[in-house]
C-alpha positions as CSV (number, residue, x, y, z in Angstrom):
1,X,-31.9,60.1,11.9
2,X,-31.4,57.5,9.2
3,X,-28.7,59.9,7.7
4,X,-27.1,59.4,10.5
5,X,-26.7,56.3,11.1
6,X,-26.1,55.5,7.0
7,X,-23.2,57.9,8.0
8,X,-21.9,56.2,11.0
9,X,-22.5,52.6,9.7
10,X,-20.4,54.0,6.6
11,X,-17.8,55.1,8.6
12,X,-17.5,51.7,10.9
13,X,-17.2,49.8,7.7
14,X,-14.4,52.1,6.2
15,X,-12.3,51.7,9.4
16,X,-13.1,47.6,9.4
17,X,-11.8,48.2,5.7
18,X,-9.0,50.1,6.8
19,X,-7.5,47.8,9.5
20,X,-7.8,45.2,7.1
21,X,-6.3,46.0,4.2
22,X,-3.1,45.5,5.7
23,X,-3.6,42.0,6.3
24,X,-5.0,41.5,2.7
25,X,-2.5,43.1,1.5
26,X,-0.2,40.9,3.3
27,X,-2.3,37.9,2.0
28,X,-2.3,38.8,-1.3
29,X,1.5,39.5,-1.6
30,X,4.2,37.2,-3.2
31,X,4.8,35.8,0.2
32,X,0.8,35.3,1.3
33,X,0.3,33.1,-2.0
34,X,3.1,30.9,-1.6
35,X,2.4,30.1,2.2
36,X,-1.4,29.5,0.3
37,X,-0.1,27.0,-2.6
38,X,1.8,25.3,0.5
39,X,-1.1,24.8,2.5
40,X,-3.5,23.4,0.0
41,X,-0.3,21.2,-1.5
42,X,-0.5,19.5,2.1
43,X,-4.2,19.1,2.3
44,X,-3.9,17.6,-1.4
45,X,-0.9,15.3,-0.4
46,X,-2.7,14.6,3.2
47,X,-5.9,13.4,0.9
48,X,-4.7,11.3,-1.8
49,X,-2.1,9.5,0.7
50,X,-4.8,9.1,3.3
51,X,-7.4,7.2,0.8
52,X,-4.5,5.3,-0.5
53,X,-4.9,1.4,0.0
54,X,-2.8,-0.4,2.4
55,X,-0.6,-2.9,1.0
56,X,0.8,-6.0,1.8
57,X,3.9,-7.8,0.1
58,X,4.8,-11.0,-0.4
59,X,7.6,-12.6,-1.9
60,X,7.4,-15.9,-4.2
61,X,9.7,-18.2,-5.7
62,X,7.5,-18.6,-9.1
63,X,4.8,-16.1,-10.1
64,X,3.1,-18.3,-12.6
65,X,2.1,-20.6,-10.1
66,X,1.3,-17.7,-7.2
67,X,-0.9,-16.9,-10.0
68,X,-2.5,-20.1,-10.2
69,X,-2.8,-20.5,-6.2
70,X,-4.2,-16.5,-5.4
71,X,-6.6,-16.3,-8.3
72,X,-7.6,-19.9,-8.9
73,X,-7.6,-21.5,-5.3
74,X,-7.7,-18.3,-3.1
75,X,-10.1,-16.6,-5.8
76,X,-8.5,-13.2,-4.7
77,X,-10.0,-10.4,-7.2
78,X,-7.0,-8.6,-9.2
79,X,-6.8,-5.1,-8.4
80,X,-5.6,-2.3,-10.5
81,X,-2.1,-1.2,-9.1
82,X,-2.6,1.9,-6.4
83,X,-1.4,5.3,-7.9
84,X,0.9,5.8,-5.3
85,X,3.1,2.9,-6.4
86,X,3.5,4.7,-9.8
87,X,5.2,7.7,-8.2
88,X,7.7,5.7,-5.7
89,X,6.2,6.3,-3.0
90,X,6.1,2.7,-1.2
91,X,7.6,1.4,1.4
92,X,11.1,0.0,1.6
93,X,10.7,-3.6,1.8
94,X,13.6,-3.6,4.1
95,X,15.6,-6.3,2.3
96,X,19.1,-5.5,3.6
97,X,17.7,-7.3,7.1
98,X,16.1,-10.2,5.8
99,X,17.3,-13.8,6.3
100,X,19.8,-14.8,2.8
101,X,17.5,-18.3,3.6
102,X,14.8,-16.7,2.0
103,X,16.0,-14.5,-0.8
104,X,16.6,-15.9,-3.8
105,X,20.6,-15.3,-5.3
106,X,19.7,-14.4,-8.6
107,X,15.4,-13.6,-8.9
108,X,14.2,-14.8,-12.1
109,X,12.4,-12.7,-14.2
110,X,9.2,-13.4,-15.0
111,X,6.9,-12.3,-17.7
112,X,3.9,-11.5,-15.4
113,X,6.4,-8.5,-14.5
114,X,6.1,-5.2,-15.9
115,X,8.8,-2.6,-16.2
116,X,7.7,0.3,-13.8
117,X,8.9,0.7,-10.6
118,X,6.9,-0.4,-7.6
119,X,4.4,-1.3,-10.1
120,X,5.5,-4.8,-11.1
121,X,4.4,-8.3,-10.1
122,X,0.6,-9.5,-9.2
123,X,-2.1,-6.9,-7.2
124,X,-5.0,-8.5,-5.6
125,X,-7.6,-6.9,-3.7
126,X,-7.4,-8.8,-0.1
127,X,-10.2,-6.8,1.8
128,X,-12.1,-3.6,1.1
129,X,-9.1,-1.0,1.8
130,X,-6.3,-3.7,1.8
131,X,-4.3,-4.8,-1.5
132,X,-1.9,-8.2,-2.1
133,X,1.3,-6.9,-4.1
134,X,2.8,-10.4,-5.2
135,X,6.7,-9.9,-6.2
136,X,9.2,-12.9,-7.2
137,X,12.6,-12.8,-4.9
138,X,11.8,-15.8,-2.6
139,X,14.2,-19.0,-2.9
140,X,12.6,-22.8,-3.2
141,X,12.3,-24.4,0.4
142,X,12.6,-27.6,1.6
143,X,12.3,-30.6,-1.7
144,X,11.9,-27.5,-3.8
145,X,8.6,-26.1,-2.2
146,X,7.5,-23.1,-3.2
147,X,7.9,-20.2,-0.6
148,X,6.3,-16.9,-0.3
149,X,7.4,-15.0,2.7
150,X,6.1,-11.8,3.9
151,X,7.1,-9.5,7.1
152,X,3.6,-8.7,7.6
153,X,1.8,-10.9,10.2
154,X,-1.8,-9.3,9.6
155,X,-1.8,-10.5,5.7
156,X,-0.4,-13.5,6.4
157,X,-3.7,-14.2,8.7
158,X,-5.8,-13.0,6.3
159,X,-4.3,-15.4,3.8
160,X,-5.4,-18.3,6.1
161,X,-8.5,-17.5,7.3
162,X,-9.1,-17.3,2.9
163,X,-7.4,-20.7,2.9
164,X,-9.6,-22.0,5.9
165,X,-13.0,-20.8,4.5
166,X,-12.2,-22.0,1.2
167,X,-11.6,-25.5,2.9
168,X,-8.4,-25.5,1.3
169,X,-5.4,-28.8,3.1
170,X,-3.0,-27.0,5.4
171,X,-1.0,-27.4,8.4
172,X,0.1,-24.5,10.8
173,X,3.7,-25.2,11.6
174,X,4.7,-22.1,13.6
175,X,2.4,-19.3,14.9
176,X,4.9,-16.7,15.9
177,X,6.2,-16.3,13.5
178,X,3.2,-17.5,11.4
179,X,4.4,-20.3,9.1
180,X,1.9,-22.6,7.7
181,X,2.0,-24.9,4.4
182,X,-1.1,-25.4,1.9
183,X,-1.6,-27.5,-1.3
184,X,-2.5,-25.7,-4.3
185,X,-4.7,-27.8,-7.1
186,X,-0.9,-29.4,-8.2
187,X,-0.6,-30.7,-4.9
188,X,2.1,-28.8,-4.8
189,X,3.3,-27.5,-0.9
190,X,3.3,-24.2,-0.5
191,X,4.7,-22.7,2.3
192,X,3.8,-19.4,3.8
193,X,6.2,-17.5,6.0
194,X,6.3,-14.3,8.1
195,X,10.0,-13.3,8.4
196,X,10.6,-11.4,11.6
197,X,12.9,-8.4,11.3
């Protein structure tokens, strides 16, 4: 009886074999591997872009003294530039929309800037997932105060509850959109600006 039932088990398992060997066949062809590499491509892309930081912009008139006012007053920890920015892939700052008011005609270039592409400017870590990129572009405001503008409204809340609970002077002029000025250790005005697209 055991004979027989070796033979019979041996016989399911060929014919499970058989019907699919077809579709390993299929799997394993030229065709199977590439729709394979595609897939775990994706998952890879998916991962690394998905664990990426989000990053918030803003625009300054000097970076020396953005510098002085994120690291020294702010005491905003640097952080090492996101490996996404070193293969393009940010975001368009969406510059061709923004006020002439706050661009600057010809940026000055700076020192503090480096020569890759999204890469240059000042990084600081702003919460545990979130990341300050500090570029120069931004014009002098009003009796040449320095001006950092930025389109997104979340950072520039951040940036004042950091002002607040460092007891830093400030005044809110606007709150939509945010604009509110702060002295750095200069006295020096600063004023930060969301620009609304």
């Amino acid at each position: 009886m055991t004979l027989l039932m070796f033979l019979n088990y041996t016989m399911s398992v060929t014919s499970v074999l058989g019907a699919l060997l077809p579709a390993l066949d299929s799997l394993f062809s030229t065709q199977g591997i590439m729709v394979m590499l595609l897939v775990a491509y994706a998952g890879a892309m998916w991962m690394f872009l998905s664990s990426a930081p989000k990053v918030h912009t803003i625009m300054v008139s000097d970076l020396q003294i953005a510098k002085e006012f994120y690291e020294g007053l702010l005491n905003l920890p640097v952080a090492d530039v996101p490996l996404h920015y070193y293969y393009n892939y940010e975001q368009s700052l969406g510059a061709a929309s923004l006020d002439p008011l706050y661009l600057s005609a010809t940026p000055a270039p700076s020192a503090l800037s480096g020569t890759m592409g999204g890469s240059e400017g000042l990084w600081y870590q702003l919460k545990k997932n979130t990341q300050l990129h500090v570029i120069s572009g931004a014009t002098y405001g009003h009796k040449n105060r320095q001006r950092h503008v930025c389109f997104d409204r979340d950072c520039l809340e951040t940036l004042l509850l950091r002002v607040q609970s460092r007891r830093l002077r400030f005044k809110v002029r606007s709150k939509k959109p945010i604009n509110f000025l702060v002295k750095d250790i200069e006295e020096r005005v600063i004023e930060m600006a969301e620009v609304a697209n």
